[in-house]
PALO-190538 format. One record per residue (C-alpha): y, z, x. Coordinates in steps of 0.05 Angstrom, whole numbers, plus 5000, padded with zeros to 4 digits. Layout:
REM PALO-190538
YZX ...
END
This chain:
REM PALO-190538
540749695745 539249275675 534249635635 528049205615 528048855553 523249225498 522648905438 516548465447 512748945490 507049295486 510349945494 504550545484 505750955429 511851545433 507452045392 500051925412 500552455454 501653005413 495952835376 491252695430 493653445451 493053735380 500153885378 501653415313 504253845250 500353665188 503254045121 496554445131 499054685199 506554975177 506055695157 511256005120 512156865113 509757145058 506856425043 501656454973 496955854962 496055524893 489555004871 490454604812 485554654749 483254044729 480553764667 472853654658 472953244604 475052494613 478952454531 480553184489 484853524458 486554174486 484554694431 487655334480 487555594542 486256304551 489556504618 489157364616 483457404654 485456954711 492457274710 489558054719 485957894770 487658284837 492357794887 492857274830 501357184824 501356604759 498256164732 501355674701 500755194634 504154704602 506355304550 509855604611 513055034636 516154844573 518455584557 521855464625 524254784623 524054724543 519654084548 514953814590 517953294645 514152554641 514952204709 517651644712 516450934750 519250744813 517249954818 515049474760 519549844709 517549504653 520149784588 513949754547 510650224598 515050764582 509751064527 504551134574 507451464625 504052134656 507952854644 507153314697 501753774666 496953604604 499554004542 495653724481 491153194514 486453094567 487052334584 481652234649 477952734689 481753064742 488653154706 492553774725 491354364660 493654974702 495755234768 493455834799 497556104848 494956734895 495057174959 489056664982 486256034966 479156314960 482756904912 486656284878 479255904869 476156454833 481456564789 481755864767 474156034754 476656504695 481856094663 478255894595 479655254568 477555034501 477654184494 475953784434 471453294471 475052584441 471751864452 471751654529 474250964545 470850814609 472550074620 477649604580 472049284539 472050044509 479750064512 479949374472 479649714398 476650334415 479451054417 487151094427 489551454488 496151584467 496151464381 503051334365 502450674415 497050404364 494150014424 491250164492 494049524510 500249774559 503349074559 502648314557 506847864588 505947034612 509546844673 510246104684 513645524724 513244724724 508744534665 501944734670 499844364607 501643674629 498643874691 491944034658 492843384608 492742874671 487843144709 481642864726 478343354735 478444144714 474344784730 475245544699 471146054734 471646884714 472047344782 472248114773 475248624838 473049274829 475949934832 476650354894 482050864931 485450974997 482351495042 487551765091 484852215145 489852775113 489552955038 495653035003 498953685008 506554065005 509254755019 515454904965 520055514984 526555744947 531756114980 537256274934 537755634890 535455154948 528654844951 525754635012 519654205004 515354045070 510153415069 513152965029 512852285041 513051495035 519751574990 523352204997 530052084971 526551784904 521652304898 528352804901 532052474854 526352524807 525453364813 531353484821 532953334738 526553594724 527754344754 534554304731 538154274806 542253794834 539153294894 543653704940 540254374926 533054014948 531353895024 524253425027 521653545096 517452925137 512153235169 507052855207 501852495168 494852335168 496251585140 498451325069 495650605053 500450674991 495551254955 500451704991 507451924976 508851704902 511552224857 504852594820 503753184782 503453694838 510453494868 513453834801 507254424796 508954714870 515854754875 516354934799 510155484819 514755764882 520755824842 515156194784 512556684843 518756724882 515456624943 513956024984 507455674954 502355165002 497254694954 492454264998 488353784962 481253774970 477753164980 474353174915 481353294890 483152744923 477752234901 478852404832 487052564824 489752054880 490851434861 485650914848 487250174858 484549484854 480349364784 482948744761 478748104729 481647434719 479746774685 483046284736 483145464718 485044884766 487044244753 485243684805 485042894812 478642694834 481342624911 482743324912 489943404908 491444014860 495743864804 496244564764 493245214755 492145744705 491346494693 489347044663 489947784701 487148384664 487949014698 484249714684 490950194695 486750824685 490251334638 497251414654 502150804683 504451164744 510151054784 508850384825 501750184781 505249654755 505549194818 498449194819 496848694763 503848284771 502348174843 495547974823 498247384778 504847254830 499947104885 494546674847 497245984877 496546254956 499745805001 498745154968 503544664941 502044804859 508344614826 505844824753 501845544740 501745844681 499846614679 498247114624 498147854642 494448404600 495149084623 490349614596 490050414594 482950734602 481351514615 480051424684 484451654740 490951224741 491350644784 497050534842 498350104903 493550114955 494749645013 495748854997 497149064927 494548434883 494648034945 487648224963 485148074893 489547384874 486247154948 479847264921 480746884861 483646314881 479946204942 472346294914 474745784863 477145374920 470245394952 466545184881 471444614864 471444324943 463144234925 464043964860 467943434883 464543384947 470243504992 469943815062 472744525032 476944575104 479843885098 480644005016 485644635038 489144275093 490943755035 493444224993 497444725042 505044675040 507744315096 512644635133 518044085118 516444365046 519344925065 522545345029 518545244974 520645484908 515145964881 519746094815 519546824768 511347064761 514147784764 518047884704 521648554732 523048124803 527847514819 525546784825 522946724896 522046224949 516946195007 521446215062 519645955140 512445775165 507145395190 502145465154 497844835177 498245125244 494745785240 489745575184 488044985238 487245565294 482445995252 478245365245 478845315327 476346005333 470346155297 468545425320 468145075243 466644365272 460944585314 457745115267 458744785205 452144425211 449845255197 452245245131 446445525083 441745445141 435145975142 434846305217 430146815229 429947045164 437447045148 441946515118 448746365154 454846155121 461646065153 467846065110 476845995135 481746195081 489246155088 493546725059 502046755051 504247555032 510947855020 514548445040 521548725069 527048695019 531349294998 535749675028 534150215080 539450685127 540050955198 544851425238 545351385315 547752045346 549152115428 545152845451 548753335498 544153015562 546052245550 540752095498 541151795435 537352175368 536451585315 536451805254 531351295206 530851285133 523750965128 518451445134 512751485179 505651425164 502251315217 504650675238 507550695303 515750705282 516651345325 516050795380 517150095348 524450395321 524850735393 523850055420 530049695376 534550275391 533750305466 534849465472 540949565436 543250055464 540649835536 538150505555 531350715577 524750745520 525651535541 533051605529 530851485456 529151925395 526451785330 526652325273 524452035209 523752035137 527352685123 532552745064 537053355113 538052675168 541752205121 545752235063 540951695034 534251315047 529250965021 522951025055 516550655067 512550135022 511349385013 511249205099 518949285096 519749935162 521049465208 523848765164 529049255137 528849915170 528549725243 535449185224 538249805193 537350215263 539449585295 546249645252 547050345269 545650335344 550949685346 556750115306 554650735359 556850245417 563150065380 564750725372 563650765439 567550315464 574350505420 572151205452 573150905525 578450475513 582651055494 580251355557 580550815613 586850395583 582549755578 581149365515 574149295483 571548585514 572948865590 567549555564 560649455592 555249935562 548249935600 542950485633 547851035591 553350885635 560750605607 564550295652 570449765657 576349665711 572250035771 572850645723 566050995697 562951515647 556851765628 554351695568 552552425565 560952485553 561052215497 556652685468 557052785388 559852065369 555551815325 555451245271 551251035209 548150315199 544450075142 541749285122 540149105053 536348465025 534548144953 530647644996 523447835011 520347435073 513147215079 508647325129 502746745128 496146645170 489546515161 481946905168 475646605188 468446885194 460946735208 455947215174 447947215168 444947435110 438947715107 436147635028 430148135032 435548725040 442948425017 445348585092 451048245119 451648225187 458747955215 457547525273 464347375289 471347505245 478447255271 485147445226 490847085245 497247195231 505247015240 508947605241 515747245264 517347665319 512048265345 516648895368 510949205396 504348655410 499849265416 501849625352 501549025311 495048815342 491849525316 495049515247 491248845238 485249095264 484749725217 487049295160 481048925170 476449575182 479849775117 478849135076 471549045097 470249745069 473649465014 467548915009 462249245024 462449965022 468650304981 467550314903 468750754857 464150784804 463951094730 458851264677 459951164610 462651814585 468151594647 466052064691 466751944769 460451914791 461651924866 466452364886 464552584957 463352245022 457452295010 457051874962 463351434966 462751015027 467650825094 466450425142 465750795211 468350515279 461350325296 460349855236 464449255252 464549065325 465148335324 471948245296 478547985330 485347955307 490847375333 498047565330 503446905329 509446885336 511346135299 517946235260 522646725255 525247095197 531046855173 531747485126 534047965176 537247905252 530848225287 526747645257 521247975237 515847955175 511148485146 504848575185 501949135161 497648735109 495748165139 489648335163 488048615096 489547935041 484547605053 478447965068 475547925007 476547195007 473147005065 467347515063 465647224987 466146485007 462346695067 457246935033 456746494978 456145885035 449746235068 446246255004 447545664967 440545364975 438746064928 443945714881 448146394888 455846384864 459246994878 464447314832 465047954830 465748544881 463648914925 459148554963 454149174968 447349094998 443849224925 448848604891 447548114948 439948274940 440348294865 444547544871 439347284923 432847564881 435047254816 437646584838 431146334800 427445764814 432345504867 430145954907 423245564920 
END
């Protein structure tokens, strides 16, 4: 019997089940014996100096085991460990980096002063009550216009300026010199943070000189190699346990303070220690993201063709550079000329510290923003010339014969780059088909009822899979196979998408498949989740290590039946050749180790669309109809892609409309609840639709595959803000700046002035 081919189907998802049953295992779930609980004192004050801290009260307290300071951790230690960054290692960042516990200054509110660890949380709580902490209250720098010559976070630096750097190709000046025409507009994306359903969280236990951590994730192995120095232990004596997680978004899984605190608090109380984060904790400690502005100039000739383009990204960092905060703003810049055929940018990048809560990736890092930009001015320089703004893209898109098109070095800490396979003609074209742009068009601006409809397509072109990523195939005891998957899971589906590579290789049954994941005790190295590259480079690496299990196979039977390799079938977990047969279930314990590894990233491209009415009495937007489309290369699993685009898209009109996250100006958060900081719900975007295509392969890695975890996610912002901007031009209303709350669409449609009449 041939087993059914898999990749390509919409296979449910392996591990829905145990959720829908309650049977997942959240970090909150494990128990360990004789497990104590820790909370994390944080500071109040947004820029100090730490005077003392007077710890004897907290520490007499009945059930209270330590609590720990940056005093005790260098008495330990005999300094303070700094992390250090992961992605965008840029030398001049090194002076702003974040150590793992404040020991002379407070630098934003919410940075880790103490631990407390106790019998109980609540125990733990009131402790951290009685800690006294005396802080020099210091200037606040709330936003980089404060940052620019104020207060210094960090004083030997002499500058709250992290870094500037220009990133160029072609020549942008003769571009701008033969132009006929020119436009520079200022946009602004504001600041806001990942919400996964889970908070972060970890359970550290010694046992002898070994340190087991459980609920680590995104990057295991790198988070190990980082404590491992820093606790004085080599990477062997750590095991980082994958647990199940509540989703990641890229707020989850970097290295930050607490992954040093717990495990250095267990080995301090020499028993097994559990911190949960709050979601307060979380609101104010977890990453932030977003927060960059940019000036943003085009070059044109009258007909609309674009000749060059220039930039300038400034990016709010928050207080510390942290691990992967540096892809934010050099994305931002990277992506500024889209999917259009701009042979000369020029880009300047200025990087700023502030005392608020550092900034890291959250999903579309810099893609979401640079869309924004370049598209709004898109929409303003299509009316000045009086272009069709659809037709004025078209013009401008790179053909596919263009292809590969030579995007040259706007990352300074990344290789020159090339846009690699595509079409992106044909799915801008198809977004225009489906939210019907030649027959609604005629709406554009138009008053109906009381609201104003405006109809906007933007094209998008994002990176993702390059690296390196490893897999082991093992054959179980019953005739299964155990895959063994370097790339973590967070809740994307790879339990089944990997499942679904493994089984067609192996040409066994979806069932006959396991997927464990993400843990450092499965493979002697691995590196995890990030940037859309699971499948792109971990699924080729488990396609690798399923093909060297079925060689080993095969030298296995050969020695057995007497036949060479070519005559060895292997399908339905039987081997056969000559009339002679095994199961695979005797061949238990071979097993074999695959890995791929790319410098090339590939880019996934596609195009959103939407119609809105808005209603200028209360700044409500109501979506009439949304479509993101997208080329993914080759779908492994229709139905999981389908729903990643879809909650991209939940995600990135919360990102719009709703999710901000807002300072005064001492820098304190000023919204750090759900109550206050708003999601989207299920309920609040109904009329949305997302197109999977399947155009052009990768040509980056054999399963042919591109990122499409973001997709849905670039270019929201885009669309929504040209959208927008198109229903109320008769109010004379530009929009540059996010979110598009109801209060800043009301304030922008009440003070449009005398247009408005």
């Amino acid at each position: 019997m041939t087993v059914a081919t898999l990749i390509g189907q919409p296979v449910h998802r392996a591990e829905d089940l145990r959720f829908l049953k309650g049977a997942g295992a959240f970090v909150d779930d494990l128990q360990r014996e004789g497990m104590l609980h820790a909370v994390v004192l944080r500071s109040s004050v947004a820029h100090g100096r730490i005077r003392s801290i007077g710890a004897t009260a907290a520490r007499a307290m009945p059930g209270v085991h330590a609590v720990i300071t940056a005093q005790d951790v260098g008495q330990d230690l005999g300094n303070v460990p700094i992390i250090p960054l992961r992605l965008a290692n840029l030398p001049e960042f090194k002076d702003y980096l974040q150590p793992v516990i404040a020991s002379d200054k407070v630098r934003y509110v919410g940075e880790p002063i103490a631990v407390v660890v106790a019998e109980t949380r609540a125990i733990a709580e009131d402790a951290l009550e009685a800690v006294d902490i005396d802080i020099e209250a210091l200037p606040p720098l709330p936003d980089r216009q404060a940052a620019d010559g104020g207060a210094l976070l960090f004083e030997h630096t002499k500058s709250n300026r992290a870094v500037r750097y220009n990133a160029a190709f072609g020549d942008a000046d003769a571009a701008f010199a033969r132009a006929e025409y020119t436009r520079k507009e200022r946009f602004r994306c504001h600041r806001l943070t990942g919400l996964p359903l889970e908070t972060r969280g970890q359970i550290a236990e010694w046992n002898g000189g070994r340190l087991t951590v459980f609920g680590a994730t995104k990057v295991l192995f790198f988070n190990r190699r980082i404590l491992a120095p820093m606790l004085g232990v080599t990477e062997a004596d750590i095991d980082m346990i994958e647990v199940d997680v509540g989703g990641g978004f890229g707020v989850k899984g970097e290295f930050y303070p607490e992954d040093f605190l717990i495990p250095f608090a267990a080995r301090k109380a020499g028993r097994p220690v559990k911190w949960i984060e709050d979601r307060r904790e979380h609101l104010i400690a977890t990453n932030h993201s977003r927060e960059v502005d940019c000036e943003i100039e085009i070059a044109c000739s009258r007909d609309g063709t674009i000749l060059g383009m220039r930039g300038h990204v400034t990016s709010d960092m928050g207080a510390y550079i942290r691990t992967n905060g540096g892809v934010v703003p050099a994305k931002a810049a990277q992506f500024l000329p889209g999917p259009y055929r701009i042979r000369d940018i020029a880009v300047t990048v200025d990087v700023f510290v502030t005392s608020k809560t550092p900034v890291g990736t959250l999903r579309a890092p810099g893609r979401f923003e640079a869309n924004f930009f370049r598209e709004r001015l898109l929409d303003i320089v299509a009316k000045d010339l009086g272009l069709d703004p659809m037709q004025f893209r078209l013009k401008n898109l790179i053909a596919e014969d263009e292809l590969p098109f030579h995007t040259g070095k706007l990352v300074p800490y990344e290789p020159e780059t090339d846009f690699d396979t595509g079409d992106y003609h044909t799915t801008f074209t198809r977004a225009l088909t489906e939210i019907g742009w030649a027959e609604k068009k005629s709406l554009q601006g138009r008053l109906v009822d009381g609201r104003y409809h405006g109809i906007a397509a933007t094209p998008f072109v994002e990176s993702g899979g390059s690296g390196k990523e490893n897999a082991r195939a093992e054959i179980e005891n019953d005739g299964s196979v155990t895959v063994y998957a370097g790339s973590s899971v967070l809740g994307q589906g790879l339990e089944t998408t990997l499942a679904q590579v493994a089984a067609d290789t192996l040409k066994l049954p979806f069932d006959k498949v396991r997927i464990l994941h993400g843990s450092t005790t499965y493979l002697k190295e691995g590196f995890g989740t990030f940037a859309s590259r699971s499948m792109v480079v971990g699924g080729s690496a488990v396609l690798d290590g399923c093909n060297n299990l079925l060689a080993a196979v095969r030298d296995a039977a050969r020695e057995r039946f007497g036949l060479p390799n070519e005559e060895i079938a292997i399908e339905n977990g039987v081997v056969s050749a000559g009339g002679k047969r095994a199961t695979l279930s005797e061949f238990a314990g071979l097993s074999a180790e695959g890995s791929f590894s790319t410098t090339t990233r590939t880019y996934s491209y596609g195009a959103h669309a939407c119609h809105v009415a808005v209603d200028p009495r209360t700044g409500h937007v109501e979506i009439l109809d949304y479509v993101a489309i997208e080329d993914v290369g080759v779908a492994i699993n229709p139905h999981i892609v389908h729903g990643q685009a879809i909650g991209a898209l939940v995600q990135g009109l919360g990102g719009v409309f709703l999710d901000e996250v807002r300072y005064d100006a001492d820098a304190q958060m000023l919204n750090a609840s759900l109550a206050d900081y708003l999601v989207p719900l299920a309920t609040d975007y109904s009329n949305i639709r997302a197109i999977t295509m399947e155009l052009r392969r990768s040509k980056t890695n054999p399963l042919g595959a591109k990122g499409a975890g973001e997709g849905g996610m670039v270019a929201v912002a885009a669309t929504m803000a040209n959208a927008v901007a198109a229903a109320l031009a008769p109010l004379s209303v530009e929009v540059r700046e996010l979110p598009l709350s109801p209060s800043r669409v009301w304030a922008l449609a009440q003070g449009a002035g005398p247009a408005r009449a």
